[in-house]
N, C-alpha and C positions, 0 to 999 in steps of 0.2 A: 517443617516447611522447607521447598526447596531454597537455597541461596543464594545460587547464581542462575541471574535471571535473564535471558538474554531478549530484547526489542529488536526485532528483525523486522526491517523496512523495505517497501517498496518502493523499485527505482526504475523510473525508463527514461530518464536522461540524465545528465550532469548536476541540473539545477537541483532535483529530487535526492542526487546522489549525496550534494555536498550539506544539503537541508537536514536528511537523515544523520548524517556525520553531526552536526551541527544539534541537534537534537538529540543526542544519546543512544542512537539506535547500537547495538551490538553487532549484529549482520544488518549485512543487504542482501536484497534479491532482486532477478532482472532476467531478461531474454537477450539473445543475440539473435538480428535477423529469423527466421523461422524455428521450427521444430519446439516451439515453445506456446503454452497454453494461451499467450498474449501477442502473437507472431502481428495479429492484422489492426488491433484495436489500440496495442501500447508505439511510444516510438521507440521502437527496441534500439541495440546498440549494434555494432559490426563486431566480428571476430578482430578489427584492427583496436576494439576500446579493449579490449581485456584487459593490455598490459596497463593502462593508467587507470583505469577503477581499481586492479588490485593497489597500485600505487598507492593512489590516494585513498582508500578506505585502511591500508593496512597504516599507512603514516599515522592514523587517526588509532588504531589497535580497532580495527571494524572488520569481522570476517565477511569474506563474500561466497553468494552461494549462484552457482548458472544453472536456470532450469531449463529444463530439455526432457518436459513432461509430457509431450502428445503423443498421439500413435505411431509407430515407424514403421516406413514398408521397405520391402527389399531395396528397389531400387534409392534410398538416402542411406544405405549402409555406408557409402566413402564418405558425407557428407558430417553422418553422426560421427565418425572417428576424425575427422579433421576438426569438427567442435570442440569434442574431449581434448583430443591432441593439446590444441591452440589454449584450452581453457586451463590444462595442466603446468602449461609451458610458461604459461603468465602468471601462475599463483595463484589462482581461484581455488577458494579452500574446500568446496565440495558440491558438484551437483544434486539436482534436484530432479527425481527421476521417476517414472513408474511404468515403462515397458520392460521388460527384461532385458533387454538388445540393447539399451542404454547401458541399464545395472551392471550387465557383465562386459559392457566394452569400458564402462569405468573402471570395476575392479580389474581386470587384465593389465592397469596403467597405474595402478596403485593410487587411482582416485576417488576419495570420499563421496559415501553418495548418504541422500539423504532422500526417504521416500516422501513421494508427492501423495496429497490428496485422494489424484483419482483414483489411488490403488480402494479407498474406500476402505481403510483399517479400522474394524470396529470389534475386535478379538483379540485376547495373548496369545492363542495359538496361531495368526497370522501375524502377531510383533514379534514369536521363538521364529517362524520361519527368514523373513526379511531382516533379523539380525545376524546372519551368514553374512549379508551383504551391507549393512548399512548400520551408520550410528544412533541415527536421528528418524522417528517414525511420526509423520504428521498425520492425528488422527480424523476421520472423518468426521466431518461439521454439524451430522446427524448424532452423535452420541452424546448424554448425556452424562454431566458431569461424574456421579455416582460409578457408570460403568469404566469410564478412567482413571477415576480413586481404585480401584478393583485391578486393573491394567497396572498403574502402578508400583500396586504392594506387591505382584505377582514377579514384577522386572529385578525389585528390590530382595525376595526371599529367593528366588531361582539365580541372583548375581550375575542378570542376562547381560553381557556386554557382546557392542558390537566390533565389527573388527580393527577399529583403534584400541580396543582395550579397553575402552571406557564404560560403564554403564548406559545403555540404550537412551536416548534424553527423549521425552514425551513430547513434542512441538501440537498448537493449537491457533488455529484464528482466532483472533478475539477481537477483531474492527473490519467495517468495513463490507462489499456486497457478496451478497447471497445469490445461488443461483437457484432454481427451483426445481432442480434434478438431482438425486443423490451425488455428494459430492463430484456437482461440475458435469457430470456424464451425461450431459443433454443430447439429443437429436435435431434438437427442433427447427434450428437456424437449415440442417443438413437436407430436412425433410423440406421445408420452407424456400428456400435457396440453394441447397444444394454448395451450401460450404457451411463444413465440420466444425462444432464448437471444439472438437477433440481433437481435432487439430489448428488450433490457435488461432479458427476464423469465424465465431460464433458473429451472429450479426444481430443479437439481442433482439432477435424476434419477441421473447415472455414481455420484454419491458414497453411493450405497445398496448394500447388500448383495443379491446374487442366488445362486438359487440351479438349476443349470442341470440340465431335465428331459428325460429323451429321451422324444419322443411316442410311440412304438410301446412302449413295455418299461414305463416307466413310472420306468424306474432315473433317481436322481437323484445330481449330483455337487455335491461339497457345495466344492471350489476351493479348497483347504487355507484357506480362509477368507478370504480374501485379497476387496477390494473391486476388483475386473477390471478394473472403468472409471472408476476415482477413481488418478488418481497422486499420488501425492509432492510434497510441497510444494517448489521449485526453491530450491536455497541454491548461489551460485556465489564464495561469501565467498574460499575457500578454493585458487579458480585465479583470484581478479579480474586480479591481474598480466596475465595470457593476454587474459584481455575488452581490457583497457585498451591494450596491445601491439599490438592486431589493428586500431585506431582507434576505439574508442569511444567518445562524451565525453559522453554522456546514462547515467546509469545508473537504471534505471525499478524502482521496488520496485509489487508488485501489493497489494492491501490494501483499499479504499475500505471495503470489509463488516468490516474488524477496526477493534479497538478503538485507543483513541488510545495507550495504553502499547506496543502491539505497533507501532505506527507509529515513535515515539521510539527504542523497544530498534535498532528496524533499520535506520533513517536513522542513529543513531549511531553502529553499529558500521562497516556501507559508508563513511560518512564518512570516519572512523578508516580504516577499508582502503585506501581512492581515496589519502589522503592520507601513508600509508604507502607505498604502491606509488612515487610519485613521489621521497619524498622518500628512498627507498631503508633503509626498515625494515622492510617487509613481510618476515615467517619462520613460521617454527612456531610458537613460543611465544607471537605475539599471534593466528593464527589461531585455536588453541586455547579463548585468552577471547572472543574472538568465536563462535565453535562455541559453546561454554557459555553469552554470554548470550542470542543464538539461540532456541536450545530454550529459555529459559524463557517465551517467551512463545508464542501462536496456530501451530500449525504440525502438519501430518500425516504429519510423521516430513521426511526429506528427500533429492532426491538432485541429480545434475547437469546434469539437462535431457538435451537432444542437445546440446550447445556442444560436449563435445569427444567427438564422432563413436559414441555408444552408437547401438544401433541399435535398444532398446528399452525403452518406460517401466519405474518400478519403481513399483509398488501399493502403496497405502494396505494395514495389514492391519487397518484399525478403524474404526469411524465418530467422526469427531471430531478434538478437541486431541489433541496429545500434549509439550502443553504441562510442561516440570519446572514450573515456578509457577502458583499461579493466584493472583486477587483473589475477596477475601469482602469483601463489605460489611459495611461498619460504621455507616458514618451519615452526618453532612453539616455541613459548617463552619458554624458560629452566629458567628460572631466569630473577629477578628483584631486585635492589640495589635501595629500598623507599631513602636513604638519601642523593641519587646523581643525582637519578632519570634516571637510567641506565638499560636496559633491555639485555638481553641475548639472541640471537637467535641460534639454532640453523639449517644450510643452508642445508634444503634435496635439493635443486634444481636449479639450478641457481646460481648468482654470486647477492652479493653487493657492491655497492662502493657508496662514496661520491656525492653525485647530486642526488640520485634517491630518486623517492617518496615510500614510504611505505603506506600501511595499517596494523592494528592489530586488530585482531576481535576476540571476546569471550564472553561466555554466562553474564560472569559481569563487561568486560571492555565495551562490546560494538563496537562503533567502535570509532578508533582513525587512523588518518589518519598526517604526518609529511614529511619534506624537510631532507632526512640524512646530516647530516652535518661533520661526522667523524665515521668512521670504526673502531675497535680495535680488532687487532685478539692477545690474550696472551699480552694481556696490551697494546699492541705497535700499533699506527694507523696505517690502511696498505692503497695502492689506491685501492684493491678491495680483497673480501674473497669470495671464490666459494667453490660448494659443498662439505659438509661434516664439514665445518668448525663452530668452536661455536665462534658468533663474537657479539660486543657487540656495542649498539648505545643508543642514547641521545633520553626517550621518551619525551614528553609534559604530560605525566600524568602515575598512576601507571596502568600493566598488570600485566596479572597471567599467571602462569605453562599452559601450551598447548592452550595457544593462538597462531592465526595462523595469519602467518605474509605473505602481499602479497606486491607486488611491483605492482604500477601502471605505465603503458604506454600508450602511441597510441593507439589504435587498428590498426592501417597501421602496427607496428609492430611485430604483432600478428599473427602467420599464419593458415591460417583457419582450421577450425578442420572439 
């Protein structure tokens, strides 16, 4: 079984960036402004963050990877080279690539690249060829566990390495959404609206509800409701064992467009898993709590991809979360008391009181999530402080000025928007 296991996270801001840190993740990943498969949907970053993600994730020992996986045309030729440039310049430890005109304007700069998805690798004889260029091969979402145990053994008796010298490492999603096009390579949005999923501006046409008419009769079928071309969010929590067995040692969670809490929940539980697997704990009874904290955050129900040989997606039956938890906002840290460990809210919205759960999110807290335990409005504990009021609680670690504090519940509680 492989050993080193790396949880590589996604990140489209700060909050997500310092959450994945914070959670175990080994890389990150992320866009800068365009040319990236999440250019319109994620909040990507500027070429001016480079230098402080590499900062802060390497202070953490967390590699970072810049992907610049869409189509490129002539006319962004100066643009791709001043990305790379900028990305090399800052320490960013390897792109994420799959036009060629990326691939070789990294290597011309002696920059690791590492192939994306779309290339759709589902073959050793196309991992011999893009190991010329590349360390790290992410294989397409459509294969089957079995056919990458095969991939594998093949890298391992041939002593395929790529050009760090190292042996080729297998990378895999293993959380998170699905698209319903061969790895990613949709049209639909392109056909539909006339902007490119394949170039980082998919507008999630599949994930709408249809409803299909016959043109001669007029009879329409209403598809037990079911959203056709939206699948199931991919959760492989629960056979990682099998992933990790077959050689894997990248584990890719998908995410950039979710929030920084759903980042944390799922880096931490893979974490927990990878590291169960090896260390021979992995069972039922901790798959379960991972199942459970799972769903409580972003997710459209879930199933097990193709990895082990289904030969059919399974559909969304809704538009949206189906999330158990959600965050309401509350308001946003005014103050912090380092030597009592006491933070300051103050309540645009809503009430707090005693029992309920918080979150606190900010570009260098992160996220931190706690059980209140005691209210204090003007020194005095009260059983609950509603809007307007500046009320003060007991964090587990320090926050800063205009962090945003949410309370979590049900979602049963929640009324639908």
């Amino acid at each position: 079984m492989v050993r080193n296991i790396e949880i590589m996270a996604p990140v489209g801001s700060y909050e997500s960036l310092m959450a994945a840190i914070q959670a175990g993740a080994g890389s990150v990943y992320f866009g800068v402004e365009h040319l990236n498969m999440r250019a319109r949907s994620a909040n990507n970053f500027t070429l001016e963050d480079l230098r402080e993600i590499s900062r802060r994730a390497g202070a953490a020992g967390v590699k970072t990877y810049l992907t610049v996986n869409t189509v490129v045309f002539d006319e962004e030729a100066e643009t791709l080279k001043r990305i790379i440039g900028a990305a090399k310049e800052a320490g960013v430890s390897a792109v994420i690539a799959s036009d060629l005109a990326v691939i070789q304007n990294c290597r011309a700069i002696g920059m690791e690249v590492h192939i994306s998805t779309q290339l759709n690798i589902t073959n050793y004889e196309t991992v011999k060829f893009y190991a010329q260029f590349a360390d790290v091969m992410v294989l397409a979402r459509e294969m089957n566990i079995g056919r990458v145990w095969e991939i594998s053994n093949k890298i391992k008796a041939d002593d395929l390495r790529g050009p760090g010298g190292e042996l080729v490492r297998l990378e895999m999603f293993v959380h998170g959404a699905l698209c319903m096009a061969t790895s990613g390579k949709c049209y639909l949005s392109l056909h539909e609206m006339n902007t490119s999923a394949n170039r980082g501006s998919c507008l999630q046409s599949c994930r709408r509800a249809y409803t299909v008419t016959d043109k001669e009769t007029g009879a329409q079928l209403e598809l037990d409701n079911e959203y056709i071309m939206s699948p199931k969010d991919l959760k492989t929590i629960h056979f990682l064992n099998k992933i990790l067995d077959a050689g894997v040692s990248v584990l890719k969670i998908e995410g950039r467009a979710r929030s920084a809490d759903y980042v944390k929940c799922v880096v931490e539980c893979y974490r927990e898993a990878a590291d169960a697997c090896l260390d021979g704990t992995f069972g039922a009874e901790k798959i379960a709590d991972w199942d459970r904290r799972l769903a409580t955050v972003f997710n459209r129900g879930f199933w097990d991809g193709y990895y082990l040989g289904q030969r059919l997606g399974e559909w969304s039956g809704n538009y949206g979360s189906l999330a158990t938890k959600r965050r309401v906002y509350l308001g946003k840290v005014t103050n912090f008391f380092n030597n009592i460990s006491i933070g300051e809210i103050k309540l645009e919205t809503g009430s707090l009181k005693p029992g309920d759960e918080i979150m606190i999110t900010g570009p260098s807290s992160g996220v931190m999530q706690t059980l209140v335990e005691e209210v204090r409005v003007e020194m005095l504990p009260v059983d609950e402080a509603f809007k307007g009021a500046y009320c003060s609680v007991a964090v587990p670690a320090k926050v800063r000025r205009s962090d945003k504090v949410y309370k979590i519940v049900d979602s049963s509680q929640v009324t639908s928007q």
